[in-house]
N, C-alpha and C positions, 0 to 999 in steps of 0.2 A: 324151373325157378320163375317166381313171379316177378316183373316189375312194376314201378310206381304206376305207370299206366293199364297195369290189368285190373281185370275187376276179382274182387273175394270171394266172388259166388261165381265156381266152376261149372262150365256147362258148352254145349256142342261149340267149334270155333266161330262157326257163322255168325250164331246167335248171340253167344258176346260179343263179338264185334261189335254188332248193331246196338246191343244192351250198354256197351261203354262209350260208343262216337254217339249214343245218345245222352248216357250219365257227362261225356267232355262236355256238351253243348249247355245243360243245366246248370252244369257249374260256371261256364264263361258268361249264361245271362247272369246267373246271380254273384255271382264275385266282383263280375265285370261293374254292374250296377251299383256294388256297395262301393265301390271304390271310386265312384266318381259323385257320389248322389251327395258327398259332404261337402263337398268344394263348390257343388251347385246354390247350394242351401246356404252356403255360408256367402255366398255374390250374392245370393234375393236376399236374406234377410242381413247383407250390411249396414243397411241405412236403420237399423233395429237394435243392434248389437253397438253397435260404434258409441254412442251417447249414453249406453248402459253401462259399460263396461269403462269410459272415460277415454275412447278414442277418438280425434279429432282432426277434419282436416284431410291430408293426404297421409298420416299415422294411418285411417283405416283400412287402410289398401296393403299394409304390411300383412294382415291376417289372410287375404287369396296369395300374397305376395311368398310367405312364409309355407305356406302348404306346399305352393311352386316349385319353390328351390330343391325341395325335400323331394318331392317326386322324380326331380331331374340327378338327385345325388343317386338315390336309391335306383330305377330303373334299370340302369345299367350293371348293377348287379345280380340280375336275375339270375342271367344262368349259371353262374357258382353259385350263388344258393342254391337252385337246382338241382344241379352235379354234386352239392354236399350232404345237401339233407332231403332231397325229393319235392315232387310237385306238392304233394299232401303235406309235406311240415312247414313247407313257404304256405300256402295259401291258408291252411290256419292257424299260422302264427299271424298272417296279414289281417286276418277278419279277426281274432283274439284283442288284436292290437285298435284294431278300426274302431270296433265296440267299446274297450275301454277307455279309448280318449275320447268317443263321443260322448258317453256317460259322465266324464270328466268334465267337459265342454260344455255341456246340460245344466251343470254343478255350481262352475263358479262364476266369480265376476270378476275374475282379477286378468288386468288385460295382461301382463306378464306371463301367467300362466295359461292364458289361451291361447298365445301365440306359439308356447310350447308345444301344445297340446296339435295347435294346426299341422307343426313339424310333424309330430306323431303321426297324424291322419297323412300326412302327405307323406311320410315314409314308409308307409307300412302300404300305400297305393300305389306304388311306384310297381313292384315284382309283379303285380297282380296280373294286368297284359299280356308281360311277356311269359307267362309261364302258363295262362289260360289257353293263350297265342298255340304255345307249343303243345299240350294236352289235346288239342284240334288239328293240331296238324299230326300228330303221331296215331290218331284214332278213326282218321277219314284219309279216304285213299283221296291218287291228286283228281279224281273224275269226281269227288264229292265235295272238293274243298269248296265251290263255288258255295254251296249252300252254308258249309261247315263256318266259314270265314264270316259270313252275311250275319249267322245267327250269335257271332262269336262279338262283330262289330255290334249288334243292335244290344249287346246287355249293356254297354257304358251309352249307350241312347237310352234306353229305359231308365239307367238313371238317372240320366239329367230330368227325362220328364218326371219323373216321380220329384224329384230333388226343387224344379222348378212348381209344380203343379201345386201337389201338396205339401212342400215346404211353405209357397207363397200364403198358402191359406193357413198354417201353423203357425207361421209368423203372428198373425192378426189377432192368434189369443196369446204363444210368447214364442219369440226364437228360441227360447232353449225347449219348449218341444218338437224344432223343428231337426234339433242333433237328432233326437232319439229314431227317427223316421230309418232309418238304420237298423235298428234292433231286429224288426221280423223277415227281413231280406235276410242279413246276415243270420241268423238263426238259421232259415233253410239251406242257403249256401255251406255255412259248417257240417249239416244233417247230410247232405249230397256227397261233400266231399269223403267226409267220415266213413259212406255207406260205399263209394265204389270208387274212390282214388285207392288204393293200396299203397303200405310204406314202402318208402323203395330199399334194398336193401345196405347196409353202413359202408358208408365210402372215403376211408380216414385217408385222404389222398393231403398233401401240405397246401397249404392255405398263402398265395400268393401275398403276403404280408405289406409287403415293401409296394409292390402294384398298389394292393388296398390303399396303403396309408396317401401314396402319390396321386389316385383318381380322386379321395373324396375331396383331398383339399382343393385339387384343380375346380372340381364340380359345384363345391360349398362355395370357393371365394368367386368365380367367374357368372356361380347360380346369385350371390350376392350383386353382386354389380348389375347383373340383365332385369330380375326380380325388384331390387331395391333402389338401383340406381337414381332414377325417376324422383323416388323422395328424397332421397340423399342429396342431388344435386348434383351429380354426376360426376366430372372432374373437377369442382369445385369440392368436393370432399375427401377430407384427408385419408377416409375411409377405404371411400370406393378406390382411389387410387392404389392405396396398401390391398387392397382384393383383385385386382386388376393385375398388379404387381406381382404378387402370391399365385395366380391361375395361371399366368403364363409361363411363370417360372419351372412350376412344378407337372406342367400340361411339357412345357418341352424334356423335364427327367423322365414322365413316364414312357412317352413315346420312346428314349433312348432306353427303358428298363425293360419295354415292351420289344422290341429286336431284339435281346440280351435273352431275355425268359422263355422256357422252352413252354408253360403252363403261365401263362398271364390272367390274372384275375376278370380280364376279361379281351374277347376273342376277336377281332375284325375279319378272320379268315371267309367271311360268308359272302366278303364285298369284294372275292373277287370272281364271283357270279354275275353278269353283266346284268340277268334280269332278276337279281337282287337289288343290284349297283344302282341302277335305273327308277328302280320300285322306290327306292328308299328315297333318291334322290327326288323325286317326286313328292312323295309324302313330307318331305323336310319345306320344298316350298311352300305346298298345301299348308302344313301348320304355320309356317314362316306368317301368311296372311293373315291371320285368327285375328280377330280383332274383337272377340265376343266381349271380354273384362270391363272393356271402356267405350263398348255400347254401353253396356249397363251403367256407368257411370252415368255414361252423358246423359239415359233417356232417366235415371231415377235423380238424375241432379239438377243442371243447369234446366232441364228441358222436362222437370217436372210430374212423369210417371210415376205411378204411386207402385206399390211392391207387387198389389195382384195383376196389374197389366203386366207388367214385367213377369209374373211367373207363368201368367197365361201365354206371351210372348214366348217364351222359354219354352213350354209345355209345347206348345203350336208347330215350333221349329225343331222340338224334339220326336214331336210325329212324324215329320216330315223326313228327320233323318235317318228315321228308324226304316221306312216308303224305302227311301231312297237305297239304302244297306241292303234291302231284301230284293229289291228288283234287280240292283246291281249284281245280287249272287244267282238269279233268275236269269236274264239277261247272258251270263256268261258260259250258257250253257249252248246259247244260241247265236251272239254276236262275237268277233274278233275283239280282243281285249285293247289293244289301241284304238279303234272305235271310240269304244266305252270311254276309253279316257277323255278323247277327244270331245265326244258330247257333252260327258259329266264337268270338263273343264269351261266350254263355253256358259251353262247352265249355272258354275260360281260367278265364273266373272261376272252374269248378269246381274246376279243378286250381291255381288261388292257393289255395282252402280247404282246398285238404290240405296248404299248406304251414305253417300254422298249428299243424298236428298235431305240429312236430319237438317232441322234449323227448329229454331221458337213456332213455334203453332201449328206444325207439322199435324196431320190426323193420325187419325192409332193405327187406321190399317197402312199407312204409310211407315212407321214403326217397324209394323209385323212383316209386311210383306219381303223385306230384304232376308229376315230371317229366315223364311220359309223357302223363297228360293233358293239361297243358298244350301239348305239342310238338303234337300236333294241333291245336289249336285256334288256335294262333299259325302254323303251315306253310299250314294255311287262309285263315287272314286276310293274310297274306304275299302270298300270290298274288292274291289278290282286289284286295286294296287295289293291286298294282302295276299290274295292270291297268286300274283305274274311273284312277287317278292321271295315265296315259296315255293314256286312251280319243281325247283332245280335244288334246292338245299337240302344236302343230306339227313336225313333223319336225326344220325348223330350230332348233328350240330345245330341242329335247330333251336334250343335254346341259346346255345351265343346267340344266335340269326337274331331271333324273337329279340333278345335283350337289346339287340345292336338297332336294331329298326323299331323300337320303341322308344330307345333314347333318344333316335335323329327328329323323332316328333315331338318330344319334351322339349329338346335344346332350340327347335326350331320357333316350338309357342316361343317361347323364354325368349329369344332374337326379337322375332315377332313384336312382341307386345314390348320392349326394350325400346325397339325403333320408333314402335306409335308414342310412347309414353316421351321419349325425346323430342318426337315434330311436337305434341300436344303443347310442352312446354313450351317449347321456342315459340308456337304461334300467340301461346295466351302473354307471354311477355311480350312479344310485338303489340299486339290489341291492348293490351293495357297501359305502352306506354302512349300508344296513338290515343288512347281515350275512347276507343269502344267498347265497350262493356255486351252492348246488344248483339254483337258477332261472336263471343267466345263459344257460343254452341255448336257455332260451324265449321269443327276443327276436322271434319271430314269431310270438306265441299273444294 
């Protein structure tokens, strides 16, 4: 009997092996790539869409804000999708989906319905990771993973560059061909997946209902607050309080529904693998830092860059992280994986220290240069960590695994960028009441 992970086309075992841990690696560039290359596209060409569309202000940061949330609701659900309907019915229900709201997105001008439509893009990018994740570790033994992991990490790089490169320059004749940038990625990903994912077969197993209902609300109101807070105004709104309110409430029923359920809608059993526990733990601070949303703010606003510096910036930083991904799967064929960390760790922090340096009149390669170091040093530890995170996880379980250690880097951006968008605020109220205007751009010095 076949599973989701064999190939259609029967032939010696060797040989499919290698024909399918080559077809897993195809599909993780090109899936991986469409599923981040919208949210790229949609940060460069903000300052494009915002005044066309009638968003204004910090309104337009709801439309990265809103993809956001959706990404960190959905994530977490991969591996029951998975386990219900196969690798091959998640991933192209996910690119069916990605396609159609960017088409949609292409379309209109009504912010209402764009911000809808972001939801979509960011819900249907959410499983994507973690079920590409798992397709790569179920088709490369663990002596192969180092490569398998590198090439799985560099498709969501390839899209940011694609996303930043030639997005920036679609912009400049309209953002809405810059949705479509989408269409022939996702076309080959479908054709990939189509020709050597196989269905997996029906698994009418009961559907953790009551989990379900308990995680999203936890995830929607607490991804509200982290995502939107910032414009909302934080505990000054009646809102984000009632979300606040709602996420903890229903975040402590499920944990009490999750010791109860013998099949929970979704799995933490993989965390108690120390070098899971560890990897993730890791990767949660890693994204914890991300600070990439409100660079782009700062260098396309206060501080003036126009959209093609900023996409070439992007593009620059996304060569580098792609360097970086590959070496680090190179590298760990040959160095101790703490090492690895350790280096790749020193090499962020340098490049967080140059971000310190934005102010008014800054040069462009002072701009760029934080981005590029950093892109290495995080493409390193990208692969490394996915790696040590798997070393020891059961096959079978490797989709929780995957789902559980993709969410910890969703929830982590979403902390992340939560905490920055809080200092942000609190320093420009100070500066503003003091009466400087000329320091607001130094809200990272």
């Amino acid at each position: 009997m076949r599973n989701q992970f064999s190939s259609p086309v029967e032939a010696d075992p060797d040989a499919d092996a290698i024909r399918l841990a080559r077809a897993s690696l195809t599909v993780a560039v090109l899936v991986n790539a469409l599923a981040i290359i919208n949210i790229t596209v949609m940060t460069v060409a903000l300052p494009d869409i915002a005044p066309e569309v009638g968003l204004s202000g910090p309104d337009e940061l709801w439309l990265p804000d809103v993809f956001l949330v959706a990404v960190v609701c959905t994530t977490p659900l991969a591996g029951s999708l998975m386990r219900r309907f196969g690798a091959r019915r998640v991933l192209l229900g996910c690119i069916v989906t990605t396609l159609a709201a960017a088409l949609a997105s292409a379309l209109t001008s009504s912010p209402a319905v764009l911000l809808v439509l972001a939801a979509a893009l960011g819900a249907a990018a959410g499983p994507v990771a973690p079920t590409t994740q798992t397709l790569v570790v179920a088709t490369h033994a663990p002596a192969d993973r180092g490569r398998g992991m590198a090439v799985w990490g560099a498709g969501s790089m390839i899209g940011v560059l694609l996303g930043a490169l030639l997005g920036g320059v679609l912009v400049q004749t309209s953002w809405r061909l810059a949705y479509l940038l989408c269409f022939p990625i996702g076309a080959a990903g479908a054709f990939v997946v189509d020709r050597h994912i196989a269905a997996a077969e029906p698994r009418p197993t009961a559907t953790d209902w009551r989990g379900l209902a308990l995680l999203a609300t936890t995830t929607v109101a607490l991804g509200i607050v982290l995502n939107l807070g910032d414009e909302l105004g934080w505990l000054r709104s009646r809102l984000v309080l009632a979300m606040l309110a709602t996420g903890t409430a229903t975040g402590v029923l499920f944990v009490l529904h999750y010791r109860m359920t013998a099949r929970p809608i979704v799995s933490v059993a993989a965390l108690r693998g120390r070098d899971f526990a560890l990897a993730t733990l890791f990767c949660f601070g890693l994204d914890f830092f991300s600070t990439g949303q409100f660079e782009t703010d700062l260098l396309g606003g206060p501080l003036g860059f126009s959209a093609e510096m900023l996409g070439l910036r992007s593009a620059l930083g996304g060569v580098l992280l792609i360097g970086g991904v590959l070496v680090g799967g190179w590298l760990l064929r040959r160095t101790a994986a703490p090492l690895l960390v350790a280096i790749a760790l020193v090499i962020v922090i340098v490049g967080k220290v140059g971000f310190t340096l934005y102010e008014p009149g800054i040069h462009a390669w002072t701009a760029i240069s934080p981005q590029l170091i950093t892109g290495v040093g995080i493409g390193a530890l990208t692969t490394v960590l996915a790696v040590v995170a798997f070393a020891e996880v059961d096959p079978s379980s490797s989709a929780d695994a995957a789902s559980l250690y993709g969410f910890a880097g969703q929830l982590a951006w979403a902390f992340g960028l939560a905490l920055l968008g809080a200092t942000q605020a609190t320093r420009e109220d100070d500066l503003l009441r003091a009466g400087s205007t000329a320091d607001l751009a130094r809200l990272w010095s």
